[in-house]
N, C-alpha and C positions, 0 to 999 in steps of 0.2 A: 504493500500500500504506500510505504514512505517512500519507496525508491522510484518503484512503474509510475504513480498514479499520483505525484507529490501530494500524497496525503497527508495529516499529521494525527499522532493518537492520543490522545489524553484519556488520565482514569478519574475519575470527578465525582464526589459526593453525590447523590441523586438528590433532585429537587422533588421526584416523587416515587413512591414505595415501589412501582410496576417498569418503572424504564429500566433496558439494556442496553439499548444500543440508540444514538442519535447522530445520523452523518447532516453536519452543515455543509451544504454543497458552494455558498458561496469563499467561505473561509478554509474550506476542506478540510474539516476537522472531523473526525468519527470520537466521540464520548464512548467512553463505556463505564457503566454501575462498576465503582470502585470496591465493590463488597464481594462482587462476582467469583464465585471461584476459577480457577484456573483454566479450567476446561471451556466453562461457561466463554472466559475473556476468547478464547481461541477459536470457539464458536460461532459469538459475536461477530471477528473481524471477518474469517471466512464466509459466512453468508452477507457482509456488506462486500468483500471481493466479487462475490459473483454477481451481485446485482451489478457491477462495475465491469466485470470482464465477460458474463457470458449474457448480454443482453440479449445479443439477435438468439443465439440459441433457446434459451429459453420464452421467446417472441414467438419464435416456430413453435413451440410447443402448446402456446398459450390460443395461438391461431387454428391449430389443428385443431381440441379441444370443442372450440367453439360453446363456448360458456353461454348462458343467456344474462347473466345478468354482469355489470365491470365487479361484482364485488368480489362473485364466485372466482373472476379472470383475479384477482388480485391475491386472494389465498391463496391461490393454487399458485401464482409465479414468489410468494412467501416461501409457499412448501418446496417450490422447486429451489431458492436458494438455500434454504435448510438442507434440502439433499445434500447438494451441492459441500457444503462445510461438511458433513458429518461424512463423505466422500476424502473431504480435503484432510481431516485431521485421521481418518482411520480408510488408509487407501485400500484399494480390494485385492489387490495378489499380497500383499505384506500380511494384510492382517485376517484374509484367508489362510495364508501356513502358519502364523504365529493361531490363531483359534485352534486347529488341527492339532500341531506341536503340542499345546497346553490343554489339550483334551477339552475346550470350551471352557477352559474357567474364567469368570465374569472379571473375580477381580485379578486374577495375574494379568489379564489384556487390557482392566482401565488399569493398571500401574505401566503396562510396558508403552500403553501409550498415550499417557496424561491424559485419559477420558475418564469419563463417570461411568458410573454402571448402567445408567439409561444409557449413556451414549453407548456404551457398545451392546446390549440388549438390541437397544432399537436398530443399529447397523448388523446385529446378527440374522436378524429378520429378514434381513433384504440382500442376502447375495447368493443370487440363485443366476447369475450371469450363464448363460450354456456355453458348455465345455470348462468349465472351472466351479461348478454348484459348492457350496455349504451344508453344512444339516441345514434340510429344512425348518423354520419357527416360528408358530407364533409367538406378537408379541401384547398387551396392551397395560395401558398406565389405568388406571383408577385411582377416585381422588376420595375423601372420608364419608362421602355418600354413598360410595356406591357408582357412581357414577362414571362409565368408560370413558377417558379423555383424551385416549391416544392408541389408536389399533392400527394391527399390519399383521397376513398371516400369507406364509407360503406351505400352513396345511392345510387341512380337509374340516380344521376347525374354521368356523368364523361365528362372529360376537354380535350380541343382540345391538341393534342401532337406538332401541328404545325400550325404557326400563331398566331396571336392575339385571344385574348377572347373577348365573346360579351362585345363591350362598352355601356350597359344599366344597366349590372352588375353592385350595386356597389359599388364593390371594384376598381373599378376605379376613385369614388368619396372620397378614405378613404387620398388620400393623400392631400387631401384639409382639412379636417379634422381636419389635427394637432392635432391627437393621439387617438380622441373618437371614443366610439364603434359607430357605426350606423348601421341599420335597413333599413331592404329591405323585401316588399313582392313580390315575385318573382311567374313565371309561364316558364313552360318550354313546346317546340314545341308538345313535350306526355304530357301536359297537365296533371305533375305533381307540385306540388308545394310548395315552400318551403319559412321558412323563414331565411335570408341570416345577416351574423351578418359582418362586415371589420373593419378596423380600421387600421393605418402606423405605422410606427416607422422606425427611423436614429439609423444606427451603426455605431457610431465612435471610434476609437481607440484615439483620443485625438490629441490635437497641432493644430497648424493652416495648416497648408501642409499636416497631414493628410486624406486619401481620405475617403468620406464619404456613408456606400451604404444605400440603401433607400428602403424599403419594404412595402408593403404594406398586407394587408392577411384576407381571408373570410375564415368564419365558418358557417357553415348549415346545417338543418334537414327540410327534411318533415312535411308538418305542421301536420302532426298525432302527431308528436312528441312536436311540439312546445309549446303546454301548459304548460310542463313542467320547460321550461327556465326565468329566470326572464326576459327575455331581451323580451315575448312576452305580459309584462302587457300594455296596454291602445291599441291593435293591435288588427283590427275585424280580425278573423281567418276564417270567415264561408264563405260559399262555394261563397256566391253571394258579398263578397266584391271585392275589385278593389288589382288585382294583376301584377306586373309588368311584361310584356312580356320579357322576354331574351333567348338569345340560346345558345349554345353552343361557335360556331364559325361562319362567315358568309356563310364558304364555304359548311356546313352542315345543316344551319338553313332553313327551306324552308317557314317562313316567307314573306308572297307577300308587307306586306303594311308597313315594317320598314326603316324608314327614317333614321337611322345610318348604312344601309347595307355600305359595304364598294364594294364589289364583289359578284358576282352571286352565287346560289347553284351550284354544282357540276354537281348537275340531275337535271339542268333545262336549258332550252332556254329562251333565252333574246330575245325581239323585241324593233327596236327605231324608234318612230315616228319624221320626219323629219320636220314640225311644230309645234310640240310640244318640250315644257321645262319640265321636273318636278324635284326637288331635288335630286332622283335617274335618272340618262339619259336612263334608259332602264325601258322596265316590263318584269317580271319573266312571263314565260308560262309556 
């Protein structure tokens, strides 16, 4: 940036709790949240590079597309410079043999390459390039609601767009945790199966009044794949061991005998016996 694009950087107090990143284009300054951590600042500067080096590229992309509305077109050229940096800082043959090499371990790869553990999770997701593939993974971020805030899956899983996720998942147990990975053998209603990795962490910007957000995040493969991960040593993989029933969502899982349902499937009928209690008030038919 200082050298190509006589940029200057400055790390600067935030004037408000939610800024990262601010390029003045007449002065050519890019700010960045001086509280940021390391990875964050690295982040930062490479998707303001690519908004500066790969315009027309990303223009093609935004053009094909064909968005209907500019805001959609504006997310999506955000997401594409996000790609972009999280490419920049963990390139894809380097940090394809170093995953393999280290058996997928989350944190030997954010140390070997100054990223966080989103950051390589989320880039572990996405490198299925043909003729040099990855395990394949899903990935997604949840924040203390419940609520999915960041998904990408190169399985056979994919995650409800609306509602809550199954609570047997869990990554609903990672915020208990207090920051360690944990370990899920999971089964899904197609009766494919995976083994499911979570784990939290707190973003704060610092001080006592500032506010603090809270995430939590699963990573997973297929257990075809799973042998490959350090995270499946002491774990029976084989067909007849005991694997965690979860679903999707309630409103998709058609699940008759789960006791955390919350609401019925969508394609089904409820009956309720008027002498009878049981922990669900109704049966699915």
């Amino acid at each position: 940036l200082e050298r190509t694009h006589d940029a200057n950087i400055r790390y600067m107090e935030p004037n408000r709790p939610d800024m990262l990143r601010s390029f003045d284009r007449t002065s050519r300054t890019l700010s960045l949240n001086a509280r940021l951590e390391p990875a964050s600042w690295f982040f930062q500067i490479a998707s303001q590079l690519a908004l500066m080096e790969q315009t027309t590229q990303i223009a093609n992309i935004l053009d094909a597309a064909n968005f209907k509305t500019s805001e959609a077109r504006q997310i999506c050229r955000l997401g594409l410079a996000n790609y972009f940096a999280g490419a920049l800082l963990l390139p894809y043959g380097a940090f394809t043999k170093a995953a393999q090499s280290q058996n997928y371990d989350l944190e030997q790869l954010a140390r070997q390459f100054g990223a966080s553990l989103e950051q390589v999770a989320h880039r572990l997701s996405t490198m299925q390039r043909p003729g040099q593939r990855g395990v394949p993974f899903f990935f997604a971020r949840i924040d203390a609601a419940g609520t999915i805030t960041k998904r990408h899956s190169a399985t056979a899983l994919q995650f409800a767009r609306f509602g809550g996720a199954c609570p047997l998942w869990n990554v609903h147990r990672a915020f208990e945790a207090h920051g360690a990975i944990i370990r899920q053998l999971a089964q899904t209603p197609d009766n494919n199966r995976y083994l499911c990795l979570a784990w939290s962490s707190e973003k704060s910007l610092g001080g006592f009044f500032s506010p603090t957000r809270r995430y939590a995040y699963a990573l997973g493969c297929e257990i075809s794949h799973a042998g490959k991960l350090v995270y499946a040593s002491g774990l029976n993989l084989a067909a007849g061991a005991k694997f965690d029933p979860i679903g999707v969502s309630c409103r998709i899982c058609e699940r008759r005998d789960c006791l955390q349902r919350s609401v019925p499937p969508i394609t089904a009928g409820i009956t309720i016996a008027a002498d009878k209690r049981t922990i669900i008030p109704y049966k699915i038919v």
